[in-house]
N, C-alpha and C positions, 0 to 999 in steps of 0.2 A: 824982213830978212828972208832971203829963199834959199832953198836948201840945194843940195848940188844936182839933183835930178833937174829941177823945174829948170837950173839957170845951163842945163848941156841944150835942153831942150826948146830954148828962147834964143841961143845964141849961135847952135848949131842945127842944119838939116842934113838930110841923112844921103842926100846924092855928096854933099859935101864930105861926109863923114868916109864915105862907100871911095871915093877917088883917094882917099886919103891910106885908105888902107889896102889900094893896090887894085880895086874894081874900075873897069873901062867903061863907063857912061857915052850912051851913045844916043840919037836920038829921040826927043820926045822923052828922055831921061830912064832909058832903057837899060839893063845889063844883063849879063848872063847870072843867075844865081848861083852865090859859090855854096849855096847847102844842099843845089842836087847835083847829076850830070846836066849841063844844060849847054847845047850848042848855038841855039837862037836865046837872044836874050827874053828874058821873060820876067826879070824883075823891073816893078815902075819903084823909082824913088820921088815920093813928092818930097815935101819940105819935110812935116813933120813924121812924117812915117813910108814905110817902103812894104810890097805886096807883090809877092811871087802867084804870077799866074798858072806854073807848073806843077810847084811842090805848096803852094800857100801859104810859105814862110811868109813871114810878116810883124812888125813893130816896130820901136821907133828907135833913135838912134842909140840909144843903150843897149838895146836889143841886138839890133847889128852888130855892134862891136864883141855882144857876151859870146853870140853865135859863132862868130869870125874866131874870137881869138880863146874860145872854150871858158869862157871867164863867168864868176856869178854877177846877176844886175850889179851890184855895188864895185865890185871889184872893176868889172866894164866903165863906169861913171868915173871911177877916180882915173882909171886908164887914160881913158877919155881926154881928163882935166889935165892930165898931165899931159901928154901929146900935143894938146890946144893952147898951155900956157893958159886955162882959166882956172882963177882961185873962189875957191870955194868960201863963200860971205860970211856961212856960220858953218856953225856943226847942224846935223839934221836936227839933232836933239837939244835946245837952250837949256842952260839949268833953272830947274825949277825956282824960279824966284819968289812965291808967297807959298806956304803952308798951307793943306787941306786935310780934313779928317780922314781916317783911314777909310770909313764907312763910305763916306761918299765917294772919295776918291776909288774903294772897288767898285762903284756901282759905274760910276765915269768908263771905267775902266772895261769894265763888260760892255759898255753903250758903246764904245769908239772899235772895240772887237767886232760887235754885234754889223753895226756900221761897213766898217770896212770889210767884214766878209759878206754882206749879202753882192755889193757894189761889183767885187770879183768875180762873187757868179753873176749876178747880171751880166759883166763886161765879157766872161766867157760863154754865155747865151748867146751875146748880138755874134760875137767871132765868129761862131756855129752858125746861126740863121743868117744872119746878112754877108756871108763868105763869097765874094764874086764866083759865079761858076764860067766863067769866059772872061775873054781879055775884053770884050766886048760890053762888057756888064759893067755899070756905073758904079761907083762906090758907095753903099751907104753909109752914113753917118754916122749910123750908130756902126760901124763896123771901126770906121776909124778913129770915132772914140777911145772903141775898144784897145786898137793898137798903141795907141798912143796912152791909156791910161794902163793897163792890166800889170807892167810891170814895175809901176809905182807903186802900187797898190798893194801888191805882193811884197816888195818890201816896206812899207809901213808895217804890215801884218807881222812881217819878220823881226822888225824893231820892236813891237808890241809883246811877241816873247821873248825880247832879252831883257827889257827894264820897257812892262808895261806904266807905272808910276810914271815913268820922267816923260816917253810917249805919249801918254794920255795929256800931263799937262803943254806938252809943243801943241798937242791937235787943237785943245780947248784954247791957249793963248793966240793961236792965229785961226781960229774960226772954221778951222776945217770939219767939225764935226756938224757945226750947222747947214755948211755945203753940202758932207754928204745925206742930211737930213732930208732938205729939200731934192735931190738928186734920187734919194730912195726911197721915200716913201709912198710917192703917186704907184710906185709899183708893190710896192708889200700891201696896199688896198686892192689890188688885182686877182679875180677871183682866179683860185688856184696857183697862186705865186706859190707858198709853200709847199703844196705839194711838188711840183717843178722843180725846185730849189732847196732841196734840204740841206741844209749850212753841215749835217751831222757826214754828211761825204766828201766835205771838200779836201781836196789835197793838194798840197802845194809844193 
């Protein structure tokens, strides 16, 4: 079952999304940025995420649209679905279908918090270090990861404090927590991750 982020983001790219909403794509899938003044174009839209060389706006196509149209990620994503005529397969959130003790379920609950906020700063680490400094400069990967995850990310976190319970069991029934398991841990063994990274200043 995929939730409405993954399925904008599997079926839509973001030059697509950018013509749709009144941006002139031009070659080499070029445009002018509508988040600064920009007379030569200087935003690339690849498929899954777009990268302003002037102002370093950047993210993926939810992102474009919150920016564009002043919208929060979710608000942008259902925009989105409705503009595109895509329906949404579930709700983010399945209802909990088996029972769990309270105890364990807050310890879960902490885990999938704990989880999902270190993965954010990670992802706003690589934004910062791997940030192109010229149009010239290749993209790294871990930059476009970033683009393409941070503002998913952000809203699980978000979902997490309205009704951590029912969140916690979406994450554990589709395996997301073992994902970001393996995704974060090689670095929370990295000497000096924590100090780097103190979960007690993030803000969102």
């Amino acid at each position: 079952m995929m939730n409405l982020f993954q399925t904008l983001k599997e079926q839509l790219t973001t030059h697509q999304v950018a013509e749709y909403y009144g941006l002139t794509i031009g070659r080499n899938r070029m445009a002018c940025c509508p988040f600064h003044p920009d007379k030569t174009p200087s935003m690339k839209l690849n498929d899954s995420y777009y990268y302003c060389f002037g102002c370093s706006a950047h993210g993926d196509v939810v992102d474009l649209v919150a920016g564009l149209l002043g919208l929060k990620p979710y608000d942008a994503a259902k925009q989105l679905a409705s503009d595109f005529g895509i329906l949404e397969d579930s709700t983010l959130m399945p209802a909990v279908s088996k029972p769990t003790p309270k105890k364990s379920m807050r310890m879960m609950e902490q885990l999938c918090t704990t989880y999902l906020t270190h993965y954010l700063l990670l992802l706003r680490d690589w934004e910062q270090t791997y940030l192109p400094k010229t149009a010239e400069d290749g993209l790294d990967w871990r930059f476009a990861i970033a683009c393409h995850d941070r503002s998913y990310v952000e809203h699980l976190l978000d979902c997490m404090d309205d009704d951590p319970t029912q969140m916690t069991q979406w994450m554990l029934d589709e395996g997301i927590v073992n994902k970001l398991q393996k995704k974060i841990d090689p670095y929370l063994r990295e000497e000096g991750y924590h100090a780097r990274h103190s979960t007690t200043t993030l803000a969102r």
